[in-house]
Legacy VTK file of the C-alpha trace (Angstrom):
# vtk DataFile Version 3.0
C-alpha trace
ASCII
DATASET POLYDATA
POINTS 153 float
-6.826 15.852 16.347
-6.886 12.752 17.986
-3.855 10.485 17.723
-2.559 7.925 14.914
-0.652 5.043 15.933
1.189 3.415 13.539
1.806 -0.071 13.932
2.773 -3.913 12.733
-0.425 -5.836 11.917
-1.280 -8.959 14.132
-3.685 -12.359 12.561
-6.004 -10.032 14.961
-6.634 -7.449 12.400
-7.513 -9.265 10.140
-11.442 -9.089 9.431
-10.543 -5.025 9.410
-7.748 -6.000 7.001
-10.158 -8.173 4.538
-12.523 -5.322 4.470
-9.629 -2.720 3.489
-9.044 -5.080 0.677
-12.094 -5.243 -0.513
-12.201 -0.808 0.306
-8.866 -1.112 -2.114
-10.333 -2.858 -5.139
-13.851 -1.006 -4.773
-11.801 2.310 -5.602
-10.088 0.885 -8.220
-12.542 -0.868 -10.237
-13.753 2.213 -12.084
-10.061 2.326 -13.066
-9.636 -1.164 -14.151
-12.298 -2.853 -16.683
-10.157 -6.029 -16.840
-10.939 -6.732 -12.692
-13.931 -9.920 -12.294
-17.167 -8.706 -11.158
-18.195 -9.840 -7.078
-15.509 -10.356 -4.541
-11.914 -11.168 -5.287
-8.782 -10.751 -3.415
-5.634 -9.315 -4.045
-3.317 -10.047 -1.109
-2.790 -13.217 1.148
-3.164 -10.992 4.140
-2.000 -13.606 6.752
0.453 -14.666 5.028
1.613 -11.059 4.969
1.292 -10.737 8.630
4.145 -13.315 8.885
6.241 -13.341 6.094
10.184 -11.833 7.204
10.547 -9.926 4.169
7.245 -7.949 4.206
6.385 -5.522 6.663
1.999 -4.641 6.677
1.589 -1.925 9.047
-1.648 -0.411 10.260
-2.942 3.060 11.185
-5.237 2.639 14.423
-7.359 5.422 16.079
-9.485 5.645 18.591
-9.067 2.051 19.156
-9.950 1.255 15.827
-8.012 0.855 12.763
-8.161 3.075 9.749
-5.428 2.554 7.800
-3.130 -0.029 6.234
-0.076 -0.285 3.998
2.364 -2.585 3.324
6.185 -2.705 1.905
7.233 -6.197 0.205
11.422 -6.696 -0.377
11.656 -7.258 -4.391
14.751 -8.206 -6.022
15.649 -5.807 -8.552
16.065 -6.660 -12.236
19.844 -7.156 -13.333
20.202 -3.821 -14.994
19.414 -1.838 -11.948
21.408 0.050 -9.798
20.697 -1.427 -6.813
19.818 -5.212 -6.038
16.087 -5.024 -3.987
13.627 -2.442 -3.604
10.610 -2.142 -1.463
7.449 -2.533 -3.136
4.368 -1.109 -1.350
0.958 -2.082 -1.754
-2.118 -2.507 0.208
-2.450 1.438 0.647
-5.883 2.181 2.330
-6.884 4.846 4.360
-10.328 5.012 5.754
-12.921 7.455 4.521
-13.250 9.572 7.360
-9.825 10.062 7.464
-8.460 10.319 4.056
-6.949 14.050 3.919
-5.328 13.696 7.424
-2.194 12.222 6.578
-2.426 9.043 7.565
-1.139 7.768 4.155
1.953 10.179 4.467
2.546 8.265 8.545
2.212 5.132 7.272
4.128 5.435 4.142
6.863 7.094 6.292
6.397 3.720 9.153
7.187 1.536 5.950
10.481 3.915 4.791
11.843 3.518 8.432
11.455 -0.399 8.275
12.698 -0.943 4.540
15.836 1.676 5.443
16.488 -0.709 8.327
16.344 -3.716 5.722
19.445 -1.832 3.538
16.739 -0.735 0.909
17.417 2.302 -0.812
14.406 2.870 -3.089
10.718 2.109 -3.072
7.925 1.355 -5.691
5.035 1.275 -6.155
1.950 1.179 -8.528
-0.891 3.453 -9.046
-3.446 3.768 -11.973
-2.063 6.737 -14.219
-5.920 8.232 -14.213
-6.479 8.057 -10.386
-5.366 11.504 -9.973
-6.347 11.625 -6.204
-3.932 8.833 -5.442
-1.235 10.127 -7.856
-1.307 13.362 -6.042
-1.250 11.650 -2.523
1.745 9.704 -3.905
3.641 12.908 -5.129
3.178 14.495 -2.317
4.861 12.513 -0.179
8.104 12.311 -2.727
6.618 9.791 -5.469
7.634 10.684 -8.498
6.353 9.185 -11.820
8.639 6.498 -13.829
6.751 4.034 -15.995
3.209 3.849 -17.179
2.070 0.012 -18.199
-0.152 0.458 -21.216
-2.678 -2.488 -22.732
-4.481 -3.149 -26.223
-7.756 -5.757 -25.717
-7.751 -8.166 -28.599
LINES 1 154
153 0 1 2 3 4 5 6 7 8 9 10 11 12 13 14 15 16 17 18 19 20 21 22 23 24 25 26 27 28 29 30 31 32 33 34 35 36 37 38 39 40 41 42 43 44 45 46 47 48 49 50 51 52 53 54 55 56 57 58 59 60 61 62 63 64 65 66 67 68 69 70 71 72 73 74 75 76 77 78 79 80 81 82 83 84 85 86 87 88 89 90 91 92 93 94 95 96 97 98 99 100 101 102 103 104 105 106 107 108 109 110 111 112 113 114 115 116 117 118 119 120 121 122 123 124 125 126 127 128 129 130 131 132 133 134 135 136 137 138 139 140 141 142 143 144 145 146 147 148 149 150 151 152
């Protein structure tokens, strides 16, 4: 297996990183009927890139990158044990190399750096019928907490 380098995005990744965004909401419009139709963004990517409290890491290969994820510092509501979490988002992985564990290095990359912010706990979301991504999520020590529920009117 060839090796997986994890590492901090640079502004230099980004036309890989704008298609992995658009990669991330192509999966999950089939999951999401309230998403606009044509291109939209989620993420300010550069913005990302430079931000102190956000850490976007990348998965790179073979000299080219497959992988991204990122971990965001929250502050936690009042009523929660501890004060800030680390959100993630911006999970992508390639097709080519999805089943390789690249989600499980880069997820592990983002632990390290939110640990070495004094974060004890991360978050994130994932739609409650994307089994595939649930799974992935579980299996690296995810477990289920809250599932957001909505009624069109």
């Amino acid at each position: 297996m060839q090796e997986i380098i994890i590492r901090k995005a640079t502004l230099a990744d980004l036309p890989v990183l704008l298609d992995f965004e658009q990669g991330v909401i192509a999966a999950e419009r089939p999951f999401d009927p309230t998403l606009k139709e044509g291109i939209i963004h989620y993420y300010d990517i550069a913005a990302m890139i430079t931000a102190p409290h956000i850490e976007l890491l990348v998965a790179e290969a073979e000299g080219q990158l497959i992988g991204s994820g990122y971990a965001r510092i929250e502050n936690a509501r009042p009523y929660i044990i501890f004060t800030r979490y680390a959100y993630l988002g911006f999970m992508y992985v390639a097709p080519a190399w999805r089943g390789k564990g690249v989600n499980k290095l880069i997820i592990n990359g983002l632990r390290t750096w939110a640990h070495s912010q004094g974060i004890v706990e991360m978050r994130l979301e994932v739609y409650a019928t994307n089994e595939p991504a649930v799974k992935a999520y579980e299996k690296v020590g995810f477990q289920p907490l809250l599932v957001e529920m909505r009624l069109p009117i």
